[in-house]
C-alpha positions in Angstrom: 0.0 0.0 0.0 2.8 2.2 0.9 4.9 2.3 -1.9 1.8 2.2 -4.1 0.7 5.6 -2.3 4.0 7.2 -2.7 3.4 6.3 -6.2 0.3 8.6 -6.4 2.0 11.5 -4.3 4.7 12.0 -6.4 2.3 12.6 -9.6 0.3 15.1 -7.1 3.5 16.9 -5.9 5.4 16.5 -8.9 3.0 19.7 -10.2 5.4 22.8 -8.4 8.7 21.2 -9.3 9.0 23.5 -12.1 8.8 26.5 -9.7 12.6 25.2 -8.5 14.3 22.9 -11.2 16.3 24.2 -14.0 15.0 23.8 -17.8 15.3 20.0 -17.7 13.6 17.7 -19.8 10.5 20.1 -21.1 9.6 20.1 -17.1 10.6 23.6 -16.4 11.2 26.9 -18.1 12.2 30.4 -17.0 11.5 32.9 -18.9 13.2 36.3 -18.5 9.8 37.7 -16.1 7.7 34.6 -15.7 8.0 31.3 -14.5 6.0 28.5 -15.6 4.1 25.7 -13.8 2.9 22.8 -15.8 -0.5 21.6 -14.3 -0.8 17.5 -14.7 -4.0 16.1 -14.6 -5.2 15.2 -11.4 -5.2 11.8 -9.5 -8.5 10.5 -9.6 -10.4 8.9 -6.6 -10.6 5.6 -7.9 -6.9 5.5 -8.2 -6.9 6.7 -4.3 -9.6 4.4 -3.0 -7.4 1.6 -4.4 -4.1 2.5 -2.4 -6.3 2.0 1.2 -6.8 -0.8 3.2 -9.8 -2.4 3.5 -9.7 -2.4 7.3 -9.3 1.4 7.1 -11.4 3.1 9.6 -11.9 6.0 7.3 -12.5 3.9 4.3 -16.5 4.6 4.3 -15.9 8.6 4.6 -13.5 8.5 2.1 -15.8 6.0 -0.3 -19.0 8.7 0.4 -16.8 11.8 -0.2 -15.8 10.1 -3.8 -19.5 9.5 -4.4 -20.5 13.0 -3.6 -22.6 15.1 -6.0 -24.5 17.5 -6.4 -27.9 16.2 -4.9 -26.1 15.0 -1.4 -27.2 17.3 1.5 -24.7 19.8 2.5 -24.4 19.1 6.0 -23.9 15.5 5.3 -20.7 16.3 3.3 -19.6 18.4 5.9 -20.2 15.4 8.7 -18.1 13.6 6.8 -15.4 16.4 6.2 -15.4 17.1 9.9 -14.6 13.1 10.6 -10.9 13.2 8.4 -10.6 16.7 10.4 -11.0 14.6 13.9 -8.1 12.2 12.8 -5.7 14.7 12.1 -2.8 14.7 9.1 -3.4 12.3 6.4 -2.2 12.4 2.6 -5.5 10.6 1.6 -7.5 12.7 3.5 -6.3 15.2 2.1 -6.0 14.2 -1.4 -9.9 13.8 -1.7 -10.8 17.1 0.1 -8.2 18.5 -2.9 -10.1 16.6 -5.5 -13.3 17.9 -4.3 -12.1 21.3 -5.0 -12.1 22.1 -8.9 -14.7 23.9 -10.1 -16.5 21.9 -12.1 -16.9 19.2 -9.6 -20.5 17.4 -9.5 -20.9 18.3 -5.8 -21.4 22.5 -6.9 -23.8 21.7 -9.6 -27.9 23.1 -8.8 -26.3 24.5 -5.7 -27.0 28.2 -4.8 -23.8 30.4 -5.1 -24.2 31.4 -1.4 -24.3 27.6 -0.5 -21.5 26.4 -3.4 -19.0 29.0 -1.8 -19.3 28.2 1.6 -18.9 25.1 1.1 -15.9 25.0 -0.9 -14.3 27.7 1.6 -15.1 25.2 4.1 -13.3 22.4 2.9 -10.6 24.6 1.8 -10.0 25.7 5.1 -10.3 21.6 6.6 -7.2 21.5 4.8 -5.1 23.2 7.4 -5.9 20.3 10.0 -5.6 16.8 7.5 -2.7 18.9 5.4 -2.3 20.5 2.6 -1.1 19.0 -1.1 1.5 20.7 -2.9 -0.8 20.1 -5.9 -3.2 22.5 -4.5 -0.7 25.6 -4.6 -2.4 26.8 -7.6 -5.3 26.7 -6.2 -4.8 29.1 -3.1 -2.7 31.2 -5.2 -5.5 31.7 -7.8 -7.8 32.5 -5.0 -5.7 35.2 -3.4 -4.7 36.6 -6.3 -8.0 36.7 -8.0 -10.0 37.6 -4.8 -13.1 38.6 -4.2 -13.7 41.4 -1.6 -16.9 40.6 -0.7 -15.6 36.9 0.0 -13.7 37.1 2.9 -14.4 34.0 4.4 -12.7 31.9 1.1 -9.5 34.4 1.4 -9.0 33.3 5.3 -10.0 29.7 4.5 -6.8 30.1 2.0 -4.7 31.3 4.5 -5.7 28.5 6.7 -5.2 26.0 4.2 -1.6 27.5 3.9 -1.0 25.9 7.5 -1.3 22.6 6.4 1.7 22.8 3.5 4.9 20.9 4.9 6.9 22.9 2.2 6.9 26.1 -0.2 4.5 27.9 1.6 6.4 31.2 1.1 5.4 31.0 -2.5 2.0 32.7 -1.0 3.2 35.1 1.1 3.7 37.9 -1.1 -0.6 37.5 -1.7 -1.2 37.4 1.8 0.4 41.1 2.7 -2.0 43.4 1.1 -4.8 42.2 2.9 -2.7 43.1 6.1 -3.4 46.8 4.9 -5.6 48.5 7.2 -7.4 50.2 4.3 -8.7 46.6 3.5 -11.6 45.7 5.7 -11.8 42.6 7.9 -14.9 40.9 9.7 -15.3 39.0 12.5 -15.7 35.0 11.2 -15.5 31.5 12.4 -13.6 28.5 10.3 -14.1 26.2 12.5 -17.7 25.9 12.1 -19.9 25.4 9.0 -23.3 27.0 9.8 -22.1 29.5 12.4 -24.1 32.6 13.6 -22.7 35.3 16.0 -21.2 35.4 18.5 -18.9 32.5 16.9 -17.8 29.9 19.1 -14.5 30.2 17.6 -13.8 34.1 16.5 -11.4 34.9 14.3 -10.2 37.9 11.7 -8.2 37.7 7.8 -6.1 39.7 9.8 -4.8 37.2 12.6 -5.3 34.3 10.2 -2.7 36.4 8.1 -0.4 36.6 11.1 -0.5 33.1 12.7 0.4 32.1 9.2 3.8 34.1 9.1 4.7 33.5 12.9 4.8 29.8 11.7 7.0 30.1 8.6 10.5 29.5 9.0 11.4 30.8 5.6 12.8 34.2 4.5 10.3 36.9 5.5 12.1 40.2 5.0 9.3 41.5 3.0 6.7 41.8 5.3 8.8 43.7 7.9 8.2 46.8 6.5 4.0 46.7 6.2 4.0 45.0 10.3 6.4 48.2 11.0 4.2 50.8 9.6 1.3 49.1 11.4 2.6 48.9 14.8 2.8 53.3 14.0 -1.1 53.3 12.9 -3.8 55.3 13.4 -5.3 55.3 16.9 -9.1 54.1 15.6 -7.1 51.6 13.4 -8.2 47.9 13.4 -5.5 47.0 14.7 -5.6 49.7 17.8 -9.1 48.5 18.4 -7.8 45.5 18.8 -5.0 44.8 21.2 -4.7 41.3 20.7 -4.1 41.9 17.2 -1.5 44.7 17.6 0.4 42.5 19.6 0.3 39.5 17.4 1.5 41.8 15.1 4.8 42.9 17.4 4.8 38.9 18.1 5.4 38.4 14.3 8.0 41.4 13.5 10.2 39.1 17.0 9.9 35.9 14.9 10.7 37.4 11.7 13.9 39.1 13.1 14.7 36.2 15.2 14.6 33.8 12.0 16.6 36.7 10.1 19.4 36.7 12.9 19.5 33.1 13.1 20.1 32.4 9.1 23.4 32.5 7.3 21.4 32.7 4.1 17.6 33.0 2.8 15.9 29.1 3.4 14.6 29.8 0.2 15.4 32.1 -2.8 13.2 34.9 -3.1 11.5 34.9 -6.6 9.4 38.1 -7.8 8.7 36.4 -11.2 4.9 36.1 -12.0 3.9 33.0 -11.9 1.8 31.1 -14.8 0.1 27.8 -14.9 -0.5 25.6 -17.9 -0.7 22.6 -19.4 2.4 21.1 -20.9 2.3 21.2 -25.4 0.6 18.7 -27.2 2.3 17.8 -30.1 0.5 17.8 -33.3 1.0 14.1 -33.8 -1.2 13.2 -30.9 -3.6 16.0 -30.6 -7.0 14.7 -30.3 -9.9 15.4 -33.1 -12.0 18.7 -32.9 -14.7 17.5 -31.2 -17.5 20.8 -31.2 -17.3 21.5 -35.1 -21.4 21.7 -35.0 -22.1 23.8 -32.3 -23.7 27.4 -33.0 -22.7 30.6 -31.4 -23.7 34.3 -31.7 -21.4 36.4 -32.1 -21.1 40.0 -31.5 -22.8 41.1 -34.8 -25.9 39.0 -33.5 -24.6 36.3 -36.7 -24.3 32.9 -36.7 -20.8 31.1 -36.0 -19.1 28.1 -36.0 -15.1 27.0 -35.1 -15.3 25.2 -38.2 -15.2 28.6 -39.9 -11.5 29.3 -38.4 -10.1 26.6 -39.5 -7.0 27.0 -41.1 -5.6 29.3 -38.6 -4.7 28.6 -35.1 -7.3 30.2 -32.4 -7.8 30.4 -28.8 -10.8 30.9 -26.3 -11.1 32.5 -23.0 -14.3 32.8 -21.0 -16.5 35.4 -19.3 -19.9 36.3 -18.5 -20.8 39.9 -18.2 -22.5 39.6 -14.5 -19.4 38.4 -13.0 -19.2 40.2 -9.6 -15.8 39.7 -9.2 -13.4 42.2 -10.8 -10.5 40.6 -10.4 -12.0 37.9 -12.9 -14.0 38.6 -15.9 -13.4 42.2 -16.2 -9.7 41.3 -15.6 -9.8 38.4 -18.3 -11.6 41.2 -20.7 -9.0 44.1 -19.8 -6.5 41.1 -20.6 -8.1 40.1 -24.0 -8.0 43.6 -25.3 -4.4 43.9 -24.4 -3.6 40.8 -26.8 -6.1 42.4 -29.1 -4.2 45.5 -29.6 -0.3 43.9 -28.9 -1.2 41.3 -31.5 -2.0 44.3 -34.0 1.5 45.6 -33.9 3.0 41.9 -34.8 3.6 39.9 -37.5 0.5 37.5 -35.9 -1.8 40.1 -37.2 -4.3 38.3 -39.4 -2.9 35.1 -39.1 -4.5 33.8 -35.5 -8.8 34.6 -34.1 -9.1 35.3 -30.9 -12.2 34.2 -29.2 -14.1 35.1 -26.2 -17.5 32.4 -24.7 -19.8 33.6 -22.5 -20.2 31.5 -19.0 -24.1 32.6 -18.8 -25.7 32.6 -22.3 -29.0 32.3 -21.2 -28.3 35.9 -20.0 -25.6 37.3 -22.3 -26.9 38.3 -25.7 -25.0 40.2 -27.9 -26.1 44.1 -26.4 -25.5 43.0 -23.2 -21.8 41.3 -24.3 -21.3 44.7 -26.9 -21.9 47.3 -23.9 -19.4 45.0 -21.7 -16.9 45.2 -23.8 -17.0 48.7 -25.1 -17.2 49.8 -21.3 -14.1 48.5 -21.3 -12.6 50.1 -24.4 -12.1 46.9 -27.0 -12.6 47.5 -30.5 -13.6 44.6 -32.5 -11.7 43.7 -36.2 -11.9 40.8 -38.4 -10.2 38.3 -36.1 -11.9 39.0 -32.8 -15.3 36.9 -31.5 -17.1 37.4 -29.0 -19.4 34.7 -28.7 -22.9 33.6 -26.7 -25.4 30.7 -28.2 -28.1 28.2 -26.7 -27.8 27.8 -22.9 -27.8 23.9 -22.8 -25.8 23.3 -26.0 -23.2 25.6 -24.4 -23.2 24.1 -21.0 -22.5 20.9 -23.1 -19.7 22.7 -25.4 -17.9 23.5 -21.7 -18.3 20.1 -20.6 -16.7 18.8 -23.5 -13.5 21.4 -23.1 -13.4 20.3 -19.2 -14.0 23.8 -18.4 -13.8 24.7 -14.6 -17.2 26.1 -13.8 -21.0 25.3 -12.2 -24.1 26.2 -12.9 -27.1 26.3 -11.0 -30.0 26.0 -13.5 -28.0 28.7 -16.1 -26.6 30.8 -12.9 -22.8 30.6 -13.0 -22.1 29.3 -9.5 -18.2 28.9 -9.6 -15.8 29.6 -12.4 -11.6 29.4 -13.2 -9.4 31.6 -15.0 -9.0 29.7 -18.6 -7.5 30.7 -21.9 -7.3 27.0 -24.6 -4.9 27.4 -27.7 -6.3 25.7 -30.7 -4.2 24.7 -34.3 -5.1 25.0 -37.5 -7.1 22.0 -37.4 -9.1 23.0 -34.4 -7.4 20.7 -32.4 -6.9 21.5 -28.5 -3.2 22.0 -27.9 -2.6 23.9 -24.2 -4.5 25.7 -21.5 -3.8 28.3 -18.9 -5.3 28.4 -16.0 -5.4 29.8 -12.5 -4.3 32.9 -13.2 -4.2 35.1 -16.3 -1.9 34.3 -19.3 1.0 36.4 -20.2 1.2 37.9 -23.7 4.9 36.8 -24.1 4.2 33.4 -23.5 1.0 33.6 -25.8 2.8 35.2 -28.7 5.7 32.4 -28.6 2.7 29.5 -28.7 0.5 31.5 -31.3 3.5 32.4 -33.6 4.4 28.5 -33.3 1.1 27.3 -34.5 1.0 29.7 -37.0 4.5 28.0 -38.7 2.7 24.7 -38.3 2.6 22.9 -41.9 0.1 20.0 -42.3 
């Protein structure tokens, strides 16, 4: 079981070697202001369930948790997540939590958004007690980075979750310190219950989540010396003056951070201010599977019919939106992005040569006005080889589906939703996706101006 186990770790850990390996064997590459993280596809439950013993005491909570979907009551999942929690670390335990996490898993389907997201904060933050993957570093770094301000409780669930890595949790730190601004509001909240109502059993803040996290940290933390500095000279009505047990967690953490900065010869690990960009590794053209949506409709911007079929012949890609996204840090983001690579693209030698595409999340709410005022309001300028597409609700639920797009829907409500750009050839064939976090137009050129040479 053991070795069989260590088997399935190393595929799930293997995903953040590229953050700290040279440009070996197609596994890694720096680049001169990014770094890349290929994403692997993730180890199934199935392949899991097989590595435990069948006298496992956990072996029926981990069997349910594999089975869950989206009809299974909410505070039965969270029974269940609450058990692995109870028995402390575990890799399995927290392999299936991880699993449970994507987007497009079955158990957010026909859930309300309300629901959906506190349940997935909730499991999120269970991580911190059964531990924490490597494999889901993307995951809490697309989170705080991409955060919602209204979701508070997901952004200290992250920070909790951060607790439970053994390594590389410094990767995260540079998120974590804005939120330490006092400009950026905090609320009162409780983690360690699912349905909790003031006052919480179990108060907490962000803020002190924040903090516990960098008093445990035994890596390099210069950086946030200077923000705990200029807090512990704040404003008297300040959160933190308000709160005393906060300022002095706060002095606490500048101790630790000095102490570990006396104490080191050198840095535990090498500071790296390179953004950081996940994707899928290159298929190449030999084995890239068949276009498999050549007869599904869209609209497009214009209000005409469309069809990838058309584009065929140049290379493509597809990023996703919908226009009542309430997070800014998302779809507006994603759109701000998309009319960047509009306009670099028009001072290139791509011009003409690649479409760039743009799919609604919600087209049972997105026509065309509604998608034309988004992106005007927003100052894109549609030409020949841009699309920006809506269609039939259930044919396009089933066109996302068929891409393995991360995203739920609760009848045609987007419930949750990733950060994804897919890279198409000339045949329509799918050949790379980003994720997690926006794509960078350097590395987008180098891919698009590859496909482009591509002779079949």
């Amino acid at each position: 079981m053991f070795s069989r186990l260590i088997r399935i770790s190393f595929l799930l850990f293997a995903v953040l070697s590229a953050l700290f390996a040279c440009n070996k064997n197609g596994g890694s590459a720096i680049q001169e202001d990014f770094s890349l993280v290929y994403l692997d596809e993730p180890v199934g439950c199935d392949s899991i369930l097989n590595t435990i013993e069948q006298n496992d005491p956990l072996l029926y909570v981990y069997q349910q948790l594999c089975a869950a979907n989206s009809i299974m009551d909410q505070y039965y999942i969270v029974e269940l997540i609450d058990t692995l929690k109870a028995h402390g670390k575990s890799d399995i335990s927290a392999q299936i939590i991880s699993i449970l996490l994507a987007e497009n898993h079955p158990i957010y389907n026909n859930r309300g958004k309300r629901e959906a997201n506190r349940l997935r904060s909730y499991l999120i933050a269970s991580l911190g007690e059964t531990g924490t993957p490597q494999h889901c570093i993307p995951i809490l770094l697309s989170e705080l980075k991409h955060f919602d301000p209204k979701n508070k409780i997901l952004i200290a669930s992250c920070v909790r979750a951060i607790n439970g890595l053994d390594s590389n949790a410094h990767i995260l730190i540079p998120y974590l310190l804005p939120f330490l601004d006092e400009t950026f509001p905090d609320e009162e909240m409780d983690l360690e219950s699912y349905n909790s109502f003031y006052p919480f059993k179990q108060s907490t803040y962000l803020k002190k989540e924040i903090l516990l996290v960098l008093n445990k940290i035994n890596s390099n933390l210069e950086d946030a010396l200077p923000i705990l500095n200029h807090i512990t000279k704040s404003e008297y009505n300040s959160i933190y003056n308000r709160n005393k047990g906060l300022m002095d967690l706060v002095r606490k953490t500048i101790a630790h951070i000095q102490t570990r900065k006396t104490q080191q010869e050198k840095p535990t690990a090498q500071k790296n201010d390179k953004e950081i960009i996940f994707l899928t590794k290159w298929i190449d053209k030999d084995l890239r599977a068949p276009n498999r949506f050549t007869s599904t409709k869209f609209i497009n911007q214009e209000g005409s019919e469309f069809y990838f079929k058309d584009l065929y012949g140049t290379p493509f890609l597809i990023t996703f939106f919908y226009t009542s996204c309430s997070n800014y840090n998302k779809c507006s983001m994603t759109v701000s992005k998309f009319r960047e690579l509009e306009r670099a693209i028009e001072e290139t030698k791509l011009k003409g040569k690649v479409h760039l595409c743009a799919v609604t999340l919600d087209p049972s709410f997105d026509n065309f006005s509604r998608i034309n005022n988004y992106f005007e309001n927003r100052q894109y300028y549609y030409d020949n080889y841009s699309h920006i597409l809506s269609g039939n609700n259930d044919k396009l639920i089933c066109f996302f589906k068929d891409l393995n797009l991360g995203v739920s829907h609760f009848n045609s409500d987007v419930i949750l939703h990733d950060i994804e750009l897919l890279l198409f050839d000339k045949k329509g064939r799918f050949v790379r996706k980003y994720k997690k976090t926006h794509w960078n137009n350097n590395l987008l050129f180098e891919d698009l101006s590859k496909l482009s040479k591509e002779k079949f």
